[in-house]
C-alpha positions as MATLAB code, in Angstrom:
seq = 'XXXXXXXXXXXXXXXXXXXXXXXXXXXXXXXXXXXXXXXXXXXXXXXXXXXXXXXXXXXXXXXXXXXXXXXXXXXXXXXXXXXXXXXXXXXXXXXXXXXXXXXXXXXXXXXXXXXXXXXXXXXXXXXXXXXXXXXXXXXXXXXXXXXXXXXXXXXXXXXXXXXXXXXXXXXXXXXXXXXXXXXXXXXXXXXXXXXXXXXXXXXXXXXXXXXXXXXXXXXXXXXXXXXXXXXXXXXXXXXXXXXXXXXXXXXXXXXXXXXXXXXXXXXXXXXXXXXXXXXXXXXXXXXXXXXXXXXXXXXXXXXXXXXXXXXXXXXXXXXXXXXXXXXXXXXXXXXXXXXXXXXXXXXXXXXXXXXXXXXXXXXXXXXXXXXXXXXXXXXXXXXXXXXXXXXXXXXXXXXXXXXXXXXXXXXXXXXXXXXXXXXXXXXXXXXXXXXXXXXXXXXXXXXXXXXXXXXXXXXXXXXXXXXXXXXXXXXXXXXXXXXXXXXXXXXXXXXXXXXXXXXXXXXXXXXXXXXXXXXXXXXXXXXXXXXXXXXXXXXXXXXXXXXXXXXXXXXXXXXXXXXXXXXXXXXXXX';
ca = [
      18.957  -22.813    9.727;
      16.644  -23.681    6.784;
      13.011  -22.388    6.901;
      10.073  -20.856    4.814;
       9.497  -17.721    4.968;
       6.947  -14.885    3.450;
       8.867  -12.640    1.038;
       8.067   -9.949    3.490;
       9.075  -11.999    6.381;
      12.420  -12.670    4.524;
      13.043   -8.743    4.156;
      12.249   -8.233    7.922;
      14.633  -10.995    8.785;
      17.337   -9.498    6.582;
      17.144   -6.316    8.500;
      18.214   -7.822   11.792;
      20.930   -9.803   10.489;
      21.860   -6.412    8.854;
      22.292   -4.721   12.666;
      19.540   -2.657   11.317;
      17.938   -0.579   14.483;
      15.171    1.454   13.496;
      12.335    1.137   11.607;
       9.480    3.717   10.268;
       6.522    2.615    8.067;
       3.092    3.426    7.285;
       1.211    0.143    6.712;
       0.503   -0.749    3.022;
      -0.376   -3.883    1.151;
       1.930   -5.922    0.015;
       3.839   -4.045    2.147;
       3.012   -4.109    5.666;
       4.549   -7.641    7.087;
       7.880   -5.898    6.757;
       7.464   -3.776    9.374;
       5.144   -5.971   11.561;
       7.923   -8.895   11.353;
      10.675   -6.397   12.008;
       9.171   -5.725   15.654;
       9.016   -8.701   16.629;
      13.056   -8.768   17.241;
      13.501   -6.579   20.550;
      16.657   -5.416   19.399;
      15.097   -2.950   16.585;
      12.910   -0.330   17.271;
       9.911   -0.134   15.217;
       7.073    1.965   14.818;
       4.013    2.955   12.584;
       4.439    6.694   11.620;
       1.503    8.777   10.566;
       2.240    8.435    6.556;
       5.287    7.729    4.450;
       6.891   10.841    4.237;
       7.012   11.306    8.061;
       7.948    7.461    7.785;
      11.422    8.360    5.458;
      11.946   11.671    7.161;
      12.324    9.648   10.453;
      14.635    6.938    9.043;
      16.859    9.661    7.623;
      17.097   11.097   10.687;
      18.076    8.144   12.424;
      20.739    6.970    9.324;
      21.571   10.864    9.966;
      22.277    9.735   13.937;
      24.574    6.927   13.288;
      21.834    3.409   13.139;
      21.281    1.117   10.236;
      17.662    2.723    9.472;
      14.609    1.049    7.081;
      11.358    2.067    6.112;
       8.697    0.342    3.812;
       5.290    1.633    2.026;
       3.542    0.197   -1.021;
       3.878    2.099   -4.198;
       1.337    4.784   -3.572;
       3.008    5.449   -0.223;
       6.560    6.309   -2.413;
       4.266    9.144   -3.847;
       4.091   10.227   -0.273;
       7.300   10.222    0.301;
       8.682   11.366   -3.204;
      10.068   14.828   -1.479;
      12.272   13.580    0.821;
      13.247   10.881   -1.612;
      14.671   12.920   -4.472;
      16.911   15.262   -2.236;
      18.078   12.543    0.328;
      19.191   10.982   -2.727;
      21.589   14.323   -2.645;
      22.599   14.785    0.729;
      23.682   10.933    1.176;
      23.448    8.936    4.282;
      25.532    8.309    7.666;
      24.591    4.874    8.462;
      22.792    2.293    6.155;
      18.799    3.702    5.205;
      17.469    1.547    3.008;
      13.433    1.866    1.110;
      11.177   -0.745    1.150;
       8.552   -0.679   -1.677;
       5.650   -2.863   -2.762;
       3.873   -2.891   -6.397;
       0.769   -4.523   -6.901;
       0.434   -5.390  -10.136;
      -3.095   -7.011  -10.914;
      -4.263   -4.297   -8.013;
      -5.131   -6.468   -5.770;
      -5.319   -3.794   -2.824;
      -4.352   -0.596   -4.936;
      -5.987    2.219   -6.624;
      -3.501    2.225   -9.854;
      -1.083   -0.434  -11.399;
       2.591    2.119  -10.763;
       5.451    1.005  -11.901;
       8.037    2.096   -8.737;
      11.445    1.422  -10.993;
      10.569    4.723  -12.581;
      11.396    6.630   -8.879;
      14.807    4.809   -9.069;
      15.887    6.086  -12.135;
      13.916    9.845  -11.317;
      15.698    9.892   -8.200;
      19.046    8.807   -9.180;
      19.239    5.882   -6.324;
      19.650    2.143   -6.478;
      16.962   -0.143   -6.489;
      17.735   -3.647   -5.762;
      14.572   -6.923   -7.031;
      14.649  -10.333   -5.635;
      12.439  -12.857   -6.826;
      12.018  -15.237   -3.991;
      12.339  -14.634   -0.181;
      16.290  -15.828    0.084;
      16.777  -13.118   -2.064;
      14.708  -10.538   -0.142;
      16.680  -11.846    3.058;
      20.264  -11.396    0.717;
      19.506   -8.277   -0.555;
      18.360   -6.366    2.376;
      21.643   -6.963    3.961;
      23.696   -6.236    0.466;
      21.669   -3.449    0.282;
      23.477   -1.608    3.804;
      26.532   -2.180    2.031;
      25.556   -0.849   -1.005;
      24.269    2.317    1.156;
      27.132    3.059    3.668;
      30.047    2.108    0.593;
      28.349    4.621   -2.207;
      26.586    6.967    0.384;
      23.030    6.437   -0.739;
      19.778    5.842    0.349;
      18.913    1.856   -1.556;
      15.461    1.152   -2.487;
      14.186   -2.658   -2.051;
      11.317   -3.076   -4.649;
       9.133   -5.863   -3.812;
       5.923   -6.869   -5.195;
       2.506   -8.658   -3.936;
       3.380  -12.379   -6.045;
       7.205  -11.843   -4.027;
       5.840   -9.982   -0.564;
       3.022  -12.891   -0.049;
       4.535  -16.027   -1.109;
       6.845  -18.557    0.611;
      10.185  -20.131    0.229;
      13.160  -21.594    1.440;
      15.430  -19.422    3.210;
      18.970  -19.805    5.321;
      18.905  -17.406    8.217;
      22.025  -15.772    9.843;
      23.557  -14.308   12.874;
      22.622  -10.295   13.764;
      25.893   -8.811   12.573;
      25.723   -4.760   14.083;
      28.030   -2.233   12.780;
      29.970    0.228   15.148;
      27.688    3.213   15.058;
      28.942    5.791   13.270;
      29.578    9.175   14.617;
      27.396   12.367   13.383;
      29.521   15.182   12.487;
      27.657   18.523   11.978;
      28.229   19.073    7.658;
      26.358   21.981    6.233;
      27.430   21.399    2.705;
      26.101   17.906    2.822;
      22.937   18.348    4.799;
      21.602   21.423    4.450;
      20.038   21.295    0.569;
      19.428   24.817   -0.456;
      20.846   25.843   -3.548;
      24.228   26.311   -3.077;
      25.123   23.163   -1.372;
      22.532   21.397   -3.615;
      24.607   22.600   -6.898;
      27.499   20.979   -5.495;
      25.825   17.241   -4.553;
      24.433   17.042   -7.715;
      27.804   16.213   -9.770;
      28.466   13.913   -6.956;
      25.126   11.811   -7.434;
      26.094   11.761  -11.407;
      29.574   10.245  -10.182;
      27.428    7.635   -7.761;
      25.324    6.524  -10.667;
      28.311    5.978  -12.669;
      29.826    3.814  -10.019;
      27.132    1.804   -9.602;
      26.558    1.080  -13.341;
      30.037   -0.098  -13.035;
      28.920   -2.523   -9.798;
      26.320   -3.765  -11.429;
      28.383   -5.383  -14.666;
      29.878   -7.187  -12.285;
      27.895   -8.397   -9.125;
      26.493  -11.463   -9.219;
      22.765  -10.577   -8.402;
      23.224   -9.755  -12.647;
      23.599  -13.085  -13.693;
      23.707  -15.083  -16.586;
      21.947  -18.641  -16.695;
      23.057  -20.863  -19.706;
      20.392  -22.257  -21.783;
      20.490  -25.128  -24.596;
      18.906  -23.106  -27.601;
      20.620  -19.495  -27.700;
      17.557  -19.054  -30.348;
      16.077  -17.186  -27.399;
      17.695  -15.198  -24.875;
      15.386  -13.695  -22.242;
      16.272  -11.121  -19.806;
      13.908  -10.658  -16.864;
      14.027  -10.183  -13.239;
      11.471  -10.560   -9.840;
       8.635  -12.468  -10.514;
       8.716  -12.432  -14.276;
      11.748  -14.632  -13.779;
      10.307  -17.120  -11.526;
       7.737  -17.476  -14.445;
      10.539  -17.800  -16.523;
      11.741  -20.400  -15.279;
       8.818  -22.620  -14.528;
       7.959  -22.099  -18.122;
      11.293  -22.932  -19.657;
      13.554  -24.167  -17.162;
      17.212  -24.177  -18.982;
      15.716  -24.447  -22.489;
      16.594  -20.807  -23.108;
      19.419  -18.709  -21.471;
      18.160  -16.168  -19.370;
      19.732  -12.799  -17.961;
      18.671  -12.285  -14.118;
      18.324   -8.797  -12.694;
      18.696   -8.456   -9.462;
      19.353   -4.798   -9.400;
      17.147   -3.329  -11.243;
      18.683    0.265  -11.324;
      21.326    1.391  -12.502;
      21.076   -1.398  -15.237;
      24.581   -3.044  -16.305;
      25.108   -1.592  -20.093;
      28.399   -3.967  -21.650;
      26.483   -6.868  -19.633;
      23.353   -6.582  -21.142;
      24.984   -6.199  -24.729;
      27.279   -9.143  -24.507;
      24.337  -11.193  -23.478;
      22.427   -9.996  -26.968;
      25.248  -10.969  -28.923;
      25.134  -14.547  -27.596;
      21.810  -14.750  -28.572;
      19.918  -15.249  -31.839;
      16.774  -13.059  -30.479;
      16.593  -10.826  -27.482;
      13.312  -10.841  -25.324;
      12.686   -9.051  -22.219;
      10.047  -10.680  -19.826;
       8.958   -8.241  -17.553;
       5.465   -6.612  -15.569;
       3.942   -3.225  -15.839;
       5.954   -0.943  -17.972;
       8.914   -1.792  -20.413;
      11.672   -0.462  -17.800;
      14.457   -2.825  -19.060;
      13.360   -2.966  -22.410;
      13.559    0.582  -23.127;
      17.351    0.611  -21.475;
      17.947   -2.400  -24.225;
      16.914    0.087  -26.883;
      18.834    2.992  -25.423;
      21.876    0.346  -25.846;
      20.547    0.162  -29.564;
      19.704   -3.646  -29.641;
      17.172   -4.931  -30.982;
      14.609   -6.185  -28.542;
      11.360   -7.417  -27.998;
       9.050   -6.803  -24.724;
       5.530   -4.987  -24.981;
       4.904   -5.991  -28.036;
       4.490   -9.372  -26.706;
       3.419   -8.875  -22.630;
       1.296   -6.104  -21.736;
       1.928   -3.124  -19.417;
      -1.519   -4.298  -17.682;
      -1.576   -6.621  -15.204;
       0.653   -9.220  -14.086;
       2.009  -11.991  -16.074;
       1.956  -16.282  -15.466;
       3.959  -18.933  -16.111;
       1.157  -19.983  -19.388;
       1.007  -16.671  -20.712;
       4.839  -16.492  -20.837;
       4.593  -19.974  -22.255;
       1.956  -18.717  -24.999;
       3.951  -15.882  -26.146;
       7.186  -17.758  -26.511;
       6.143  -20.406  -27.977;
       5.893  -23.024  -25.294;
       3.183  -25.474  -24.568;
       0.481  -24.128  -22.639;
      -0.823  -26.699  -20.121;
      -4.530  -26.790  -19.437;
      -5.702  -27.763  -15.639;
      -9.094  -29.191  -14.649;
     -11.921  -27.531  -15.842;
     -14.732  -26.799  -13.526;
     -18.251  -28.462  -14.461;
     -20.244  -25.702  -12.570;
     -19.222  -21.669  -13.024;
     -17.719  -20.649   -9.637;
     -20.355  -17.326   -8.508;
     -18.630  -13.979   -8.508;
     -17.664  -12.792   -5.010;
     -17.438   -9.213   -5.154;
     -15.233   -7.664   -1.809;
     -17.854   -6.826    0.527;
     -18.012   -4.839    4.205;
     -18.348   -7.486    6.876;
     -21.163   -7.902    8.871;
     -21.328   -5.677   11.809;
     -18.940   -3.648   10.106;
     -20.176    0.403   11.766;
     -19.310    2.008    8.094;
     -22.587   -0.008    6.909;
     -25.317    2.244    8.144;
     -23.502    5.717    7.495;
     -23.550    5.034    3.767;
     -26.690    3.456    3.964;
     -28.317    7.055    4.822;
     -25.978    8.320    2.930;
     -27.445    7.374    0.223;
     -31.158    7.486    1.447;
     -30.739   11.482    1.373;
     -29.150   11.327   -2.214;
     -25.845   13.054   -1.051;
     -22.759   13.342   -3.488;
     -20.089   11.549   -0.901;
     -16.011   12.040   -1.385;
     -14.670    8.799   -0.653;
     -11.207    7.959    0.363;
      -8.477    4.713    0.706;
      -9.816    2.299    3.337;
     -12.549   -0.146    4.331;
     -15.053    2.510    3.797;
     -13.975    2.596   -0.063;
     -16.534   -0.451   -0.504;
     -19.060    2.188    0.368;
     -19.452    2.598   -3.790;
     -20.453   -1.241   -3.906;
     -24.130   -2.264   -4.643;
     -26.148   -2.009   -3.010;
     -24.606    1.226   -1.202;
     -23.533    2.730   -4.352;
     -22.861    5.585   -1.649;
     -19.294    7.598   -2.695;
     -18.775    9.562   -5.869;
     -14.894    9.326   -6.132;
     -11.915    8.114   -4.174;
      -8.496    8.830   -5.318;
      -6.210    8.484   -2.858;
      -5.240    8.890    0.672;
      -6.986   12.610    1.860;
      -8.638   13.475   -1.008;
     -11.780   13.139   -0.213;
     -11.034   16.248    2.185;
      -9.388   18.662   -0.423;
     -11.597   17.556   -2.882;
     -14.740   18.164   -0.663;
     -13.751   21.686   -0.376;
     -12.974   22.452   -4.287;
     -16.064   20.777   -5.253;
     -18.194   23.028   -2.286;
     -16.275   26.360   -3.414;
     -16.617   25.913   -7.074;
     -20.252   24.658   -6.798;
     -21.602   27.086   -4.409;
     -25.836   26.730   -3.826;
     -25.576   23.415   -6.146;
     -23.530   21.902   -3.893;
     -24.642   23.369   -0.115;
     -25.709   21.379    1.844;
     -26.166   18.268   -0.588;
     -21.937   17.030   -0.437;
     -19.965   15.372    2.045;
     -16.505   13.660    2.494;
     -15.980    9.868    4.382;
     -12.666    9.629    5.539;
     -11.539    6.855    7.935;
      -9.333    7.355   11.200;
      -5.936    6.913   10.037;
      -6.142    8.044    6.950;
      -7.567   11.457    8.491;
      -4.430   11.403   10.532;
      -2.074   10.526    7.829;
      -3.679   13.363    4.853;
      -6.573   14.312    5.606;
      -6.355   16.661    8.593;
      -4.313   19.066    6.302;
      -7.449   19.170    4.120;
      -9.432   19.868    7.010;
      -7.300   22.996    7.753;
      -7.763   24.297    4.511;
     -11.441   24.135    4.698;
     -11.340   26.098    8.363;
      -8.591   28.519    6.814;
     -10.235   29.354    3.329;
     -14.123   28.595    4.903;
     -16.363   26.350    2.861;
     -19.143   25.330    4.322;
     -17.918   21.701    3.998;
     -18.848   18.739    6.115;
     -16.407   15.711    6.836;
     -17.322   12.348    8.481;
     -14.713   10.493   10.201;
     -15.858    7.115    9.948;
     -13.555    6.333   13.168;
     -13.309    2.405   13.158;
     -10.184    2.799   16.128;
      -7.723    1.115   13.829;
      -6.097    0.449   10.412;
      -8.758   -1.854    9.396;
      -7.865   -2.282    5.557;
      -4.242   -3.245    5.955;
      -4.490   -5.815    8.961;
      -6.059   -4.047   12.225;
      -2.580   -1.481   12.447;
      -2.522    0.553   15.411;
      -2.407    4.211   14.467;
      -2.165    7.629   16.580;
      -5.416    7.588   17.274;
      -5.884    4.085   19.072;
      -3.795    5.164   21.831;
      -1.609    1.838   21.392;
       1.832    2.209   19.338;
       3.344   -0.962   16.532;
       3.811   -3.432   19.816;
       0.086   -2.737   21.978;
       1.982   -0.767   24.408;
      -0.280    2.169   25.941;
       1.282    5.524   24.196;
      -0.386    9.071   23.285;
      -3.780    8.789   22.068;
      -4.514   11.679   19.583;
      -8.604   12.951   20.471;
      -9.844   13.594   17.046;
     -12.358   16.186   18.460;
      -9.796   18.239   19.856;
      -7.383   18.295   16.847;
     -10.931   18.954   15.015;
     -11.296   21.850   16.877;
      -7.934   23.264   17.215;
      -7.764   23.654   13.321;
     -10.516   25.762   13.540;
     -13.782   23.981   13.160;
     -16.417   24.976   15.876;
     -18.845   22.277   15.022;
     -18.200   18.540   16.073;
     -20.160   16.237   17.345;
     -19.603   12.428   17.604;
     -22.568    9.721   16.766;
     -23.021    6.233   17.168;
     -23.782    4.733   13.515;
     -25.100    1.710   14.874;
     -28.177    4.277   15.411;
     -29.277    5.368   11.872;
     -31.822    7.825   12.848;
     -28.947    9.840   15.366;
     -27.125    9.836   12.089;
     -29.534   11.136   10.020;
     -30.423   14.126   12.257;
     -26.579   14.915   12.609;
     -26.041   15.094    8.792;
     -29.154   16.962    8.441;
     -28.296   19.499   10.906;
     -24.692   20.084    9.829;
     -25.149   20.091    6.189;
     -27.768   23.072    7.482;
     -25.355   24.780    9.240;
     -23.713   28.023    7.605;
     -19.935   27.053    8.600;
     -17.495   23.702    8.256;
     -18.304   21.333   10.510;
     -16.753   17.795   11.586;
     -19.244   14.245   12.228;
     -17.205   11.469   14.057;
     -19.011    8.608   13.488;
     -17.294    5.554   16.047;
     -17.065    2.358   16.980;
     -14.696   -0.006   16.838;
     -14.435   -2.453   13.621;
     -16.420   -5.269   14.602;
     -13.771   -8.005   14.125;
     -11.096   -6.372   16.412;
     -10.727   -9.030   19.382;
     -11.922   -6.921   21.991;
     -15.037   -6.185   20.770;
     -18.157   -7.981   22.694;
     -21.111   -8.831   20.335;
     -24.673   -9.151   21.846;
     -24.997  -12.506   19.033;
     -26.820  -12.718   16.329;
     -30.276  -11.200   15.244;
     -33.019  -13.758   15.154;
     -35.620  -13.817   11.978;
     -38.836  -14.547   12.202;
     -40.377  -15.896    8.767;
     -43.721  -15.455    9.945;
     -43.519  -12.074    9.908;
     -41.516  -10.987    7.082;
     -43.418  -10.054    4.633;
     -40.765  -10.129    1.684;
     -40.069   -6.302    0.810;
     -36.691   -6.848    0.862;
     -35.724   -3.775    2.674;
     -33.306   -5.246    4.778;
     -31.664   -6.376    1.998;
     -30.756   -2.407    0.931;
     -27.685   -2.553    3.526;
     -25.682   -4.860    1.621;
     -24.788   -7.349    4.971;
     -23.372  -10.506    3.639;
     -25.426  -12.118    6.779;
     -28.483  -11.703    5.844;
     -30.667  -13.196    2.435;
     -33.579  -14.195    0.984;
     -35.080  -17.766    0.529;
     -38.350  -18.640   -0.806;
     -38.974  -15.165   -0.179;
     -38.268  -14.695    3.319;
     -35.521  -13.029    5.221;
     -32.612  -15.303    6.529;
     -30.016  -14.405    8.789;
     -26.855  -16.691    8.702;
     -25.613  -17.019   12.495;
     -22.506  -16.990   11.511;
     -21.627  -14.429   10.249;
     -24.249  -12.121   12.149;
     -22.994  -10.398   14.977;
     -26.065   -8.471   16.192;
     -25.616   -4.830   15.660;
     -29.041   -4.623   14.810;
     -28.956   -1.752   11.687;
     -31.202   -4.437    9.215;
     -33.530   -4.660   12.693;
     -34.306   -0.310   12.035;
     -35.176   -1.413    8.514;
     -37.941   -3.764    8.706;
     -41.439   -2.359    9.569;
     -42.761   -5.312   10.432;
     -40.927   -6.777   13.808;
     -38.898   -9.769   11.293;
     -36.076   -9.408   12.555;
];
């Protein structure tokens, strides 16, 4: 049957007509419909783990059991996972495990533009690239084959234009493999030194192999052109731009595994052409295999390693005709990502930044914290940082810093890095303190359940982790929880930790305010009459309220009533 399908979708659907039967991710944009489309089929297990590298440690140890295993992160979340990565890559599999990863160039959602062929080649695996959703569908189930027939671990590299677009797709039967049998093999499983000596001439050989595969597999493919002037060799997205630039003007060398790269392939298809150009985002990956070959080759000189590419700006740098669309009479206004209203982080960075504190930020929700008019956190760098960090920056700063720094961390991402952080400060004692802005999901990604929601991937009732016991059994004596609806109960709490001569833990929850189950009293009423125009509701950054003709308006809408902007105004407006 013939339907449309999100790239992501297409992966998902690839895995069950694969007879994959377990999945393990940590949610990640553009990579998180993967795993949320793979549950929906009953006949794979799927979960949310608490970060990537438990996420790959668990598929592993269910490819290690005998099932057809997956697991997907974005490109930051393969940083995560990096350890077991490289030396899975040396022990091999049992059944199928196969990687999904996201880029995002343009960061869309993303702290850094990475470039995940690089772990391919680092790691010594295969990375397979489609560039539409029939491909993601194709090449999930090629890649099982390319796992259990070389032994290996095969990474699916996806990207947000690929992940989060439509098209066509043909969808199978579920086709599942005869288990295979585990049989106990300490000189492939068990990595220390000796055995690991030994597996690495065999990964050499596997890379070899698959070099070979790739000259001739028809994911590599060569599409005829009219003027061999040009030959362009490009894969994912770059060659859907390709394409709808071009068409079958110029012939054109398709990737679809993008490591190991073909070599006698890649040179034959030079030598048909008059010039060689390589079309691809983020870092010159293929182009600096073309030079290795020692062709001649052009790439980066022409498309920058920033950002991702279009259809016109492949047109302008080949030469093409760059179409113009409609211009707009009137300047569309900026629209800068903002916290929604209600949203329970608001107020916390709000006094935040009333007491002038230097704030640790981390990944989430909670990151637009540093937007104006906040302007609350310092730093964020990636997921648990703001925890480590907090406790470098209190040791090395000593008085400067007491009682004047803090870290924001959200729920999950306290779960999935930051509690180690939070161990260190208890072991090695700073006198840190660490908010858990504790929201009761994954808000960032999609509204994810996580181990401390107390519902697992499907809303089934499971384990709920209680963030003030795990607090305390790592060895911090003060926690308290606060509601941050209440700004003055916040204030006193900060106040009285950041006083206190030992770590201590504020929990500041309740629930995101767009999560279904949450009951709004409605929204705050504003009384023009009264307001007297100071504006100091407006120092809270709600998108629901504003100013016109220099009184305060609250848009209904959007309002939901939690009444922070109410604490603000001295003069009974609102």
């Amino acid at each position: 049957m013939k339907t449309l399908m999100l790239g992501n979708e297409a992966v998902a659907r690839g895995l069950y007509e694969a007879g994959c039967c377990f999945v393990s991710s940590y949610p990640g944009t553009p990579s998180t419909e993967i795993t949320e489309c793979a549950a929906k089929y009953d006949e794979l297990y799927a979960e949310w783990a608490p970060n990537e590298k438990v996420a790959l440690e668990t598929a592993f140890g269910a490819s290690l059991a005998g099932k057809r295993s997956f697991c997907a992160m974005k490109h930051v979340g393969l940083n995560v996972a990096a350890d077991p990565l490289f030396t899975i890559s040396y022990t091999g599999v049992n059944a199928g495990l196969v990687i999904g990863v996201a880029d995002d160039a343009g960061m869309h959602s993303s702290q850094n533009e990475q470039d995940s062929r690089h772990y391919a080649r680092a790691a010594k695996l295969p990375m397979l690239e489609p560039s539409d959703s029939a491909e993601a569908l194709a090449f999930a189930k090629l890649a099982y084959e390319l796992s259990e027939k070389y032994d290996t671990a095969v990474l699916i590299k996806m990207c947000t234009r690929v992940s989060h677009s439509q098209s066509v797709v043909e969808t199978g039967e579920r086709v599942t493999p005869e288990r295979k049998k585990y049989e106990k093999n300490p000189g492939k499983y068990i990595m220390m030194p000796a055995n690991a000596k030994k597996q690495h001439p065999a990964v050499e050989a596997r890379t070899k192999a698959l070099t070979a595969w790739a000259e001739t597999t028809e994911i590599n493919r060569v599409e005829p052109g009219q003027d061999t002037s040009l030959g362009i060799i490009t894969s994912s997205t770059s060659y859907q731009y390709v394409k709808e630039a071009f068409g079958d003007t110029y012939p054109v060398l398709k990737l679809g595994m993008i490591w190991p790269l073909p070599e006698q392939k890649i040179i034959d298809f030079a030598a048909s052409v008059q010039k060689l150009v390589v079309v691809e985002e983020l870092d010159g990956f293929i182009e600096t295999h073309c030079q290795s070959l020692g062709l001649s080759v052009s790439g980066k000189e022409l498309f920058s390693n920033i950002g991702e590419l279009s259809q016109n700006l492949v047109k302008e740098k080949l030469g093409g005709t760059v179409q113009s669309g409609p211009s707009l009479e009137e300047a569309i206004p900026g629209r800068p990502p903002v916290m929604c209203a209600g949203c329970p982080h608001r107020s916390i960075f709000y006094v935040l930044k009333k007491m002038k504190l230097t704030v640790l930020g981390d990944i989430g929700c909670y990151t637009l914290g540093a937007v104006p008019p906040l302007g609350a956190i310092d730093t964020t760098i990636c997921m648990g940082a703001s925890v480590s960090g907090l406790h470098g920056f209190v040791k090395a700063g000593e008085e400067e810093t007491a009682g004047k720094t803090v870290a924001v961390i959200g729920d999950s991402t306290f779960i999935h890095s930051g509690v180690t952080g939070l161990i260190n400060i208890a072991y090695n004692e700073s006198n840190s303190t660490v908010i858990i802005l504790d929201n009761s999901i994954t808000g960032m990604t999609g509204h994810q359940q996580n181990p401390t929601t107390g519902y697992n991937l499907k809303g089934d009732p499971c384990t709920k982790i209680d963030l003030e016991s795990l607090c305390h059994a790592v060895g911090i004596k003060r926690v308290r929880v606060v509601d941050p609806y209440d700004m003055e109960a916040c204030e006193t709490a900060l106040r009285e930790e950041l006083a206190a001569a030992e770590p201590s833990v504020i929990i500041s929850r309740r629930p995101c305010a767009l999560l279904k189950y949450v009951k709004h009293p409605g929204p705050i009423c504003a009384d023009p009459e009264k307001c007297k125009g100071c504006r100091a509701c407006m120092n809270i950054g709600c998108p629901a309220i504003s100013m016109v003709d220099g009184k305060v308006k609250i848009d209904t809408t959007l309002c939901v009533g939690c009444g922070v902007c109410r604490q603000l105004c001295k003069f009974g407006a609102l």
